[in-house]
N, CA, C and O atoms as a CHARMM CRD file, in Angstrom:
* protein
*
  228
    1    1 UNK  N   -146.96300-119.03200  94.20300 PROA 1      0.00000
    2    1 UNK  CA  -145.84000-118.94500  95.09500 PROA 1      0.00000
    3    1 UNK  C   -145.41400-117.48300  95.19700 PROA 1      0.00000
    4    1 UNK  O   -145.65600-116.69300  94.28500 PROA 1      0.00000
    5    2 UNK  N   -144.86500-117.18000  96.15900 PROA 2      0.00000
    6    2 UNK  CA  -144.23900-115.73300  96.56600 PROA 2      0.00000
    7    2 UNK  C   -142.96500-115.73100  97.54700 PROA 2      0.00000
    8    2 UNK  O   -142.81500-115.90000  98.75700 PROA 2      0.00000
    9    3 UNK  N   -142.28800-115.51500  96.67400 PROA 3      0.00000
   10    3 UNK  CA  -141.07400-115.20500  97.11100 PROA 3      0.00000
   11    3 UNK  C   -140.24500-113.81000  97.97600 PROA 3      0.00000
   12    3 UNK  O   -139.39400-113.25100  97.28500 PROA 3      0.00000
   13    4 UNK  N   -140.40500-113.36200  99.10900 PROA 4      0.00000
   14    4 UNK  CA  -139.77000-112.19600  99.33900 PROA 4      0.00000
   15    4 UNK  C   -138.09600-112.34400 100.03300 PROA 4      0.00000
   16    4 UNK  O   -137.66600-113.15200 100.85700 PROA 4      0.00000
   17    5 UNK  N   -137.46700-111.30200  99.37500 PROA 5      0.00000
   18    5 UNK  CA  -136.12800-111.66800 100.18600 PROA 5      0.00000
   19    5 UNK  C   -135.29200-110.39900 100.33600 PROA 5      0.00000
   20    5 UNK  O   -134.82700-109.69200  99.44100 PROA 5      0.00000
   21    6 UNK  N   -135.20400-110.26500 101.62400 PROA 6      0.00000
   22    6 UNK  CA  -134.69000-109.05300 102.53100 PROA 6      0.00000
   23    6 UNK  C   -133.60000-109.59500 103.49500 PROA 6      0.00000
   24    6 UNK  O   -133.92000-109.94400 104.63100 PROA 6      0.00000
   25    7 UNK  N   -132.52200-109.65800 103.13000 PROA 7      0.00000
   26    7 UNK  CA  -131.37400-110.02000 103.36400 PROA 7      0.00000
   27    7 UNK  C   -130.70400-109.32100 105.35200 PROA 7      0.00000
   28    7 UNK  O   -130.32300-109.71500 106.45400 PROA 7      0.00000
   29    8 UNK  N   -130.94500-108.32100 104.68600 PROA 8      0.00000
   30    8 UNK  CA  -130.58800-107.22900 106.69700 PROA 8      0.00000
   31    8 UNK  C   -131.49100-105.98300 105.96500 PROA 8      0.00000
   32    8 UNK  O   -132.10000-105.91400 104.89700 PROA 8      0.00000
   33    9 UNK  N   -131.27900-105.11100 107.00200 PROA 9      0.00000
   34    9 UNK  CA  -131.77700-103.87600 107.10400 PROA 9      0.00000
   35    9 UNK  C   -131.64100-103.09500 106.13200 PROA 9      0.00000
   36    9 UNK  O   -132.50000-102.40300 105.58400 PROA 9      0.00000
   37   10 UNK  N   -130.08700-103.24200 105.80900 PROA 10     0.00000
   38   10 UNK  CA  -129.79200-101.96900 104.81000 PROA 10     0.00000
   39   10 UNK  C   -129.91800-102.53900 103.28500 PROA 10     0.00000
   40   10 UNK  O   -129.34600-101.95300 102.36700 PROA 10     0.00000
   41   11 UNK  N   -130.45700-103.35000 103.13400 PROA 11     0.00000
   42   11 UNK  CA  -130.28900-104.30300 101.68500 PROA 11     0.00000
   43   11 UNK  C   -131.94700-103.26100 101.33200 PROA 11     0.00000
   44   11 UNK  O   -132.72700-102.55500 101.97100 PROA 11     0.00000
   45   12 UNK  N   -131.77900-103.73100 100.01000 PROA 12     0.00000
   46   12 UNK  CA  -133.61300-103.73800  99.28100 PROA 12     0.00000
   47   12 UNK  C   -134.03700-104.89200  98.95600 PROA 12     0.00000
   48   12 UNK  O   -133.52200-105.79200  98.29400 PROA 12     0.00000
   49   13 UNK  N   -135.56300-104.74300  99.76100 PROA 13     0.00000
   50   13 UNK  CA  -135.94800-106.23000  99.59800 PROA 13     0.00000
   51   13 UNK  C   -136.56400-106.38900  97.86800 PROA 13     0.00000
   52   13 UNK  O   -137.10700-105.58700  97.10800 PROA 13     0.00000
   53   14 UNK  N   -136.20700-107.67500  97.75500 PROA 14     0.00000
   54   14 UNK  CA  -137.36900-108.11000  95.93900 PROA 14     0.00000
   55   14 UNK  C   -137.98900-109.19700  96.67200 PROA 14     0.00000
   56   14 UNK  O   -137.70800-109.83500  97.68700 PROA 14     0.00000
   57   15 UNK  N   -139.37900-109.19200  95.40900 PROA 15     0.00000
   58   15 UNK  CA  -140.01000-110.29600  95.50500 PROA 15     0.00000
   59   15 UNK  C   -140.29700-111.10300  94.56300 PROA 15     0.00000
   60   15 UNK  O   -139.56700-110.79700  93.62000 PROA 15     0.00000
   61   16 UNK  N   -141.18300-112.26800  94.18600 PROA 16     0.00000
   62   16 UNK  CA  -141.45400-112.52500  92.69200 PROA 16     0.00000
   63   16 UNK  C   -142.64100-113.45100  93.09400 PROA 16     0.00000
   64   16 UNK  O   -142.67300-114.29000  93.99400 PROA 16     0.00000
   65   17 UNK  N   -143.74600-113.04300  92.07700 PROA 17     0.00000
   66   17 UNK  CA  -144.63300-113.70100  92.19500 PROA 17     0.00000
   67   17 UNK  C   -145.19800-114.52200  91.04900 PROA 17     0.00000
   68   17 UNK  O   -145.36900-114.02600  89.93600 PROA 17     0.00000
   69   18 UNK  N   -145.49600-115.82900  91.34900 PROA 18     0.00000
   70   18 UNK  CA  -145.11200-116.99900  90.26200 PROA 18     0.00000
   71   18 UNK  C   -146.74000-117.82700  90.29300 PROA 18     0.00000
   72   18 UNK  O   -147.15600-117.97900  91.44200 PROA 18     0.00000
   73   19 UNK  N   -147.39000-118.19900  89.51200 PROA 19     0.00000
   74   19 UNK  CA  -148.47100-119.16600  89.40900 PROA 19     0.00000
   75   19 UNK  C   -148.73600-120.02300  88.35300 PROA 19     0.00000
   76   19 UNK  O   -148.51500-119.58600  87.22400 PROA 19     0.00000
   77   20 UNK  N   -149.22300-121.31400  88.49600 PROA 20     0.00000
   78   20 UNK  CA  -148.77500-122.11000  87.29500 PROA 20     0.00000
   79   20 UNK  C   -149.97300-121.50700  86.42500 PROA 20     0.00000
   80   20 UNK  O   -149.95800-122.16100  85.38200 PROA 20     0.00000
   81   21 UNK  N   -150.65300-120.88600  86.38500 PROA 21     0.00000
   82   21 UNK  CA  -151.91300-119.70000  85.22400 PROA 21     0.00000
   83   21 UNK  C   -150.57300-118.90300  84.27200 PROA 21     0.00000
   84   21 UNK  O   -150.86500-118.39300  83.19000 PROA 21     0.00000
   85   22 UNK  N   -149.25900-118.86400  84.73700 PROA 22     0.00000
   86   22 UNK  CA  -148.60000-118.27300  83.71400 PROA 22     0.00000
   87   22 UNK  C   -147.81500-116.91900  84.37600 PROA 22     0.00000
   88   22 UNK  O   -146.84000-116.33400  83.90300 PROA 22     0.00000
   89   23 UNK  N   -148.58900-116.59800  85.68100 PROA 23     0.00000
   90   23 UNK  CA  -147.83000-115.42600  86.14100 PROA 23     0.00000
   91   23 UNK  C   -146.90200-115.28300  86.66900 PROA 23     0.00000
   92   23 UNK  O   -146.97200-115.76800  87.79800 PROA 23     0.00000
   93   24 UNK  N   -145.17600-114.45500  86.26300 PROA 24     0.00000
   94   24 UNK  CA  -144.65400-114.38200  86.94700 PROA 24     0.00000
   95   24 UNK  C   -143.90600-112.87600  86.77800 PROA 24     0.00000
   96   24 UNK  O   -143.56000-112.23200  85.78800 PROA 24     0.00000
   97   25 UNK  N   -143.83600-112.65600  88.09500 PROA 25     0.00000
   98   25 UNK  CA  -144.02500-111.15300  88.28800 PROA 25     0.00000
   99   25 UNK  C   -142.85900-111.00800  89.27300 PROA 25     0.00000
  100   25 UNK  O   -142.60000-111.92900  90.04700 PROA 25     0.00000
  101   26 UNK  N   -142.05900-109.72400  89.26100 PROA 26     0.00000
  102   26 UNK  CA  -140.70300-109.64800  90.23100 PROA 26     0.00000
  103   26 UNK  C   -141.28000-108.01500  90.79300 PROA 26     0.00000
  104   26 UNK  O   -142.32700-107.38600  90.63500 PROA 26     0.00000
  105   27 UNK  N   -140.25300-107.81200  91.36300 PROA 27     0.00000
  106   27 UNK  CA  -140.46400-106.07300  92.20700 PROA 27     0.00000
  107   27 UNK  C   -139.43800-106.23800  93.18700 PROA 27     0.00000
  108   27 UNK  O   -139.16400-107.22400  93.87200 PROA 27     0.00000
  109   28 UNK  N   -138.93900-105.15100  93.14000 PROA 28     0.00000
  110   28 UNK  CA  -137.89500-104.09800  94.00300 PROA 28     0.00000
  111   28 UNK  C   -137.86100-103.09200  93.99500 PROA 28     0.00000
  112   28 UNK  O   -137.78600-102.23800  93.11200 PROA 28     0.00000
  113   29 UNK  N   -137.94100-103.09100  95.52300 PROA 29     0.00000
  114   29 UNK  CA  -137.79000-101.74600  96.48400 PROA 29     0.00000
  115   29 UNK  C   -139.29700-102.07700  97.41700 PROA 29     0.00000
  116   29 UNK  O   -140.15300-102.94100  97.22500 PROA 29     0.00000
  117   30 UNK  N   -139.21700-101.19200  98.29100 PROA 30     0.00000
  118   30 UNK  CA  -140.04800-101.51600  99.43500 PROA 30     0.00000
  119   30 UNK  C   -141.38700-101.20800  98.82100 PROA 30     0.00000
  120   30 UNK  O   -142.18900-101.97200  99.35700 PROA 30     0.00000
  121   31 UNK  N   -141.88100-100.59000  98.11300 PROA 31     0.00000
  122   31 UNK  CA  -143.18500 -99.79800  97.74300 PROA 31     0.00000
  123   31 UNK  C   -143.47000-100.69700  97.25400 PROA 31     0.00000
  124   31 UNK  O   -144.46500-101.29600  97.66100 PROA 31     0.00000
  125   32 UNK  N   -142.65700-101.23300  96.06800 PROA 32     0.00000
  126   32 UNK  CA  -143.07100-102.26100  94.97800 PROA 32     0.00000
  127   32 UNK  C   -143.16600-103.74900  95.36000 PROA 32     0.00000
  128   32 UNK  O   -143.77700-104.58000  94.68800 PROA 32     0.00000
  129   33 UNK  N   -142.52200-104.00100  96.47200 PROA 33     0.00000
  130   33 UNK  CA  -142.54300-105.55300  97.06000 PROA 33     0.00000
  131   33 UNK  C   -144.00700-105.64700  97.50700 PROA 33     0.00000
  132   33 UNK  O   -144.80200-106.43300  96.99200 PROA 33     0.00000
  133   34 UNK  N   -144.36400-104.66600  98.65000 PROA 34     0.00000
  134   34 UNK  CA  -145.28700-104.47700  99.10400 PROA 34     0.00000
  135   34 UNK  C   -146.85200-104.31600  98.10400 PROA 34     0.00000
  136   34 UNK  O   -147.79100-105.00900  98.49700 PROA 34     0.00000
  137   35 UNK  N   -147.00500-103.73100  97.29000 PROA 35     0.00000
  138   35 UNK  CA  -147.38000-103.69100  96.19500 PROA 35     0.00000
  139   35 UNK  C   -148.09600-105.24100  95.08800 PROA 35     0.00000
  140   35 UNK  O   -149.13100-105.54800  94.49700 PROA 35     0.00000
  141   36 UNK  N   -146.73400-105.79600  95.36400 PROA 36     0.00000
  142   36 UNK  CA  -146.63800-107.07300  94.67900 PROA 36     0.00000
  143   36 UNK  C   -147.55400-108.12300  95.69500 PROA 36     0.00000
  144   36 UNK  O   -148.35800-108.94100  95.24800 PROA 36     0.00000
  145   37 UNK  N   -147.29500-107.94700  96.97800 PROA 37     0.00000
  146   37 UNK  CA  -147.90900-108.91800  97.74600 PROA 37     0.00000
  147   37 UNK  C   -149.12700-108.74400  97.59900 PROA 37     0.00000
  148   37 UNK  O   -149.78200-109.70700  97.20100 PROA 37     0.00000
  149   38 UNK  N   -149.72200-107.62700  97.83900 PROA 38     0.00000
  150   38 UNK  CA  -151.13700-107.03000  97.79000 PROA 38     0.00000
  151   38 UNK  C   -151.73000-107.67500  96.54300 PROA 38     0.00000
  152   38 UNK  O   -152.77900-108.31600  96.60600 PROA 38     0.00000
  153   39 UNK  N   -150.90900-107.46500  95.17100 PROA 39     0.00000
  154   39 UNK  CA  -151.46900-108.26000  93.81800 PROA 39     0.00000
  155   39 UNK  C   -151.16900-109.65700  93.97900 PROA 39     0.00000
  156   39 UNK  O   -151.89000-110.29500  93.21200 PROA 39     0.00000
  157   40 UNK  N   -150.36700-110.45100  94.69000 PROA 40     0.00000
  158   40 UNK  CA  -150.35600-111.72100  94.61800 PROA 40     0.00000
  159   40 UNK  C   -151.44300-112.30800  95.37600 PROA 40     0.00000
  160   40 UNK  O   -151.92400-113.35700  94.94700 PROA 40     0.00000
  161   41 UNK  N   -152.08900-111.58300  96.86600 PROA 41     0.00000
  162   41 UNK  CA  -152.99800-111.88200  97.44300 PROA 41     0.00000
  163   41 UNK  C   -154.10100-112.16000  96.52900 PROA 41     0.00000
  164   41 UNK  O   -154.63400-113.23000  96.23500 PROA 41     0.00000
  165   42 UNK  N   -154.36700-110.76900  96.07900 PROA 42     0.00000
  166   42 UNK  CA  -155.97700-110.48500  94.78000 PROA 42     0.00000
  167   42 UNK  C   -155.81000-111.46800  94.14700 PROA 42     0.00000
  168   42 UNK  O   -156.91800-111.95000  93.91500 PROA 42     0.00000
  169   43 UNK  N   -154.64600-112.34900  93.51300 PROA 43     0.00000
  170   43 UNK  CA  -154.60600-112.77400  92.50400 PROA 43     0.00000
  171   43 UNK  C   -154.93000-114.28400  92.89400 PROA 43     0.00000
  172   43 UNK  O   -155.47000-115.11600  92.16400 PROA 43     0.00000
  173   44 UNK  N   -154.60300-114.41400  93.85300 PROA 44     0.00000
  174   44 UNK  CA  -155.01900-115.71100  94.62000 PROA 44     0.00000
  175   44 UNK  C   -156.19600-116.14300  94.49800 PROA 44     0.00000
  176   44 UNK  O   -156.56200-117.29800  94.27900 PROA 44     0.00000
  177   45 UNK  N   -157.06200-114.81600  94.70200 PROA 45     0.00000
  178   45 UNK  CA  -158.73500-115.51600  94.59800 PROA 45     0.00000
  179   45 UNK  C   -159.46900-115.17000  93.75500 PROA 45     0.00000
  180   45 UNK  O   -160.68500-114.99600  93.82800 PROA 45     0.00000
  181   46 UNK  N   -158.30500-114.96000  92.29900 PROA 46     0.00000
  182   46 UNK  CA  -159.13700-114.57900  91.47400 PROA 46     0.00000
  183   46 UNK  C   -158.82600-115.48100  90.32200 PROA 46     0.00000
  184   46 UNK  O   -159.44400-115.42400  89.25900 PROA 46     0.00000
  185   47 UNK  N   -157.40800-116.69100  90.67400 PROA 47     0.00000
  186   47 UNK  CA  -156.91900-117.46100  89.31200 PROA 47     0.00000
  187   47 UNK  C   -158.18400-118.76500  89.16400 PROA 47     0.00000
  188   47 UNK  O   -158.82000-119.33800  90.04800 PROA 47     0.00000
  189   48 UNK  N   -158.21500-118.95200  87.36200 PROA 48     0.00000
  190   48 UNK  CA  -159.35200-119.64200  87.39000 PROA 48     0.00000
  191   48 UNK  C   -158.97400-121.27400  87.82300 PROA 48     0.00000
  192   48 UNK  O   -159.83300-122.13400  88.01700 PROA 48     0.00000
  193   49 UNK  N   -157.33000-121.51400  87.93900 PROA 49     0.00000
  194   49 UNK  CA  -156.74800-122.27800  88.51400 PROA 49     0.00000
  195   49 UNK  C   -156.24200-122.39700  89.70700 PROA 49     0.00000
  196   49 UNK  O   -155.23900-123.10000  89.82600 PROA 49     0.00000
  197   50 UNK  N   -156.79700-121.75500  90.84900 PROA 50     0.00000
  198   50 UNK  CA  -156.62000-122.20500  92.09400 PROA 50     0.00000
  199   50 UNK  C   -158.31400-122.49200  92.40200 PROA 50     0.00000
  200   50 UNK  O   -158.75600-123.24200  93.27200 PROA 50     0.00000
  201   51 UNK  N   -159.30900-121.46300  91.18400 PROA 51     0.00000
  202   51 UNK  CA  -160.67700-121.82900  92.03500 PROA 51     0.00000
  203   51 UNK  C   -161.38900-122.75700  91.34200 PROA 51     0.00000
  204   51 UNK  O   -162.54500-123.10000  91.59100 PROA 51     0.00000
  205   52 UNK  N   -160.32900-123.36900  90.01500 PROA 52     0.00000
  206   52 UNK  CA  -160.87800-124.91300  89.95800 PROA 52     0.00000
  207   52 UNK  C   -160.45300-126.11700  91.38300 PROA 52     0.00000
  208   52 UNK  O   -161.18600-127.01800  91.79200 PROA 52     0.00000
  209   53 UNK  N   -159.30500-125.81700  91.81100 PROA 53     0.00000
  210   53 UNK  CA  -158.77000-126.50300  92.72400 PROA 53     0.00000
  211   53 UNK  C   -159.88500-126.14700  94.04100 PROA 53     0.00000
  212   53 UNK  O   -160.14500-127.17700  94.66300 PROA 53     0.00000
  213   54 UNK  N   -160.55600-124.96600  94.56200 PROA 54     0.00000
  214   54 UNK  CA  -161.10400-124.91500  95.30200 PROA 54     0.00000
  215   54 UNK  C   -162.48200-125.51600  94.74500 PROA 54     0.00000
  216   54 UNK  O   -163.25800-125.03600  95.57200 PROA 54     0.00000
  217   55 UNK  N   -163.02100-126.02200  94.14900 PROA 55     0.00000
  218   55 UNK  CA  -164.34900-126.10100  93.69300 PROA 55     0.00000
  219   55 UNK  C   -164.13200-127.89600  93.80900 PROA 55     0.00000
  220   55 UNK  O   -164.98400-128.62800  94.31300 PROA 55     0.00000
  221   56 UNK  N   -163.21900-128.23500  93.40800 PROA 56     0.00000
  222   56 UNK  CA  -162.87400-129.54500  93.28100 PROA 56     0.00000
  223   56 UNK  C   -162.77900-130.20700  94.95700 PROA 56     0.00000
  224   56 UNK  O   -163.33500-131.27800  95.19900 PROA 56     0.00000
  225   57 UNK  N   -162.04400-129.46800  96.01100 PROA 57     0.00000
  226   57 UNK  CA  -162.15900-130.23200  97.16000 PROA 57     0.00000
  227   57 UNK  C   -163.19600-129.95400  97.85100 PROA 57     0.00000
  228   57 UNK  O   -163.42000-130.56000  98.89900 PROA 57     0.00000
């Protein structure tokens, strides 16, 4: 799961990135949200629990 939340313009956005493998990961400020997504993507196709789930359907 990935959470981002940017409220208006002038706020700083956070994010948090959560997987039932155990990861959960936060970030704030724009560099680091951004940042975070990029590792939540990678991390997507790399948990050995989403690519049991892919192997399985």
């Amino acid at each position: 799961m990935l959470h981002i939340t940017l409220p208006d313009h002038n706020s700083v956005p956070t994010a948090t990135s959560r997987c039932e493998c155990g990861r959960d990961l936060f970030a704030v400020g724009h560099r680091r949200v951004l940042a975070l997504v990029a590792e939540h993507t990678a991390h997507r196709a790399l948990c050995p629990l989403l690519a049991e789930g892919k192997e399985a359907a």
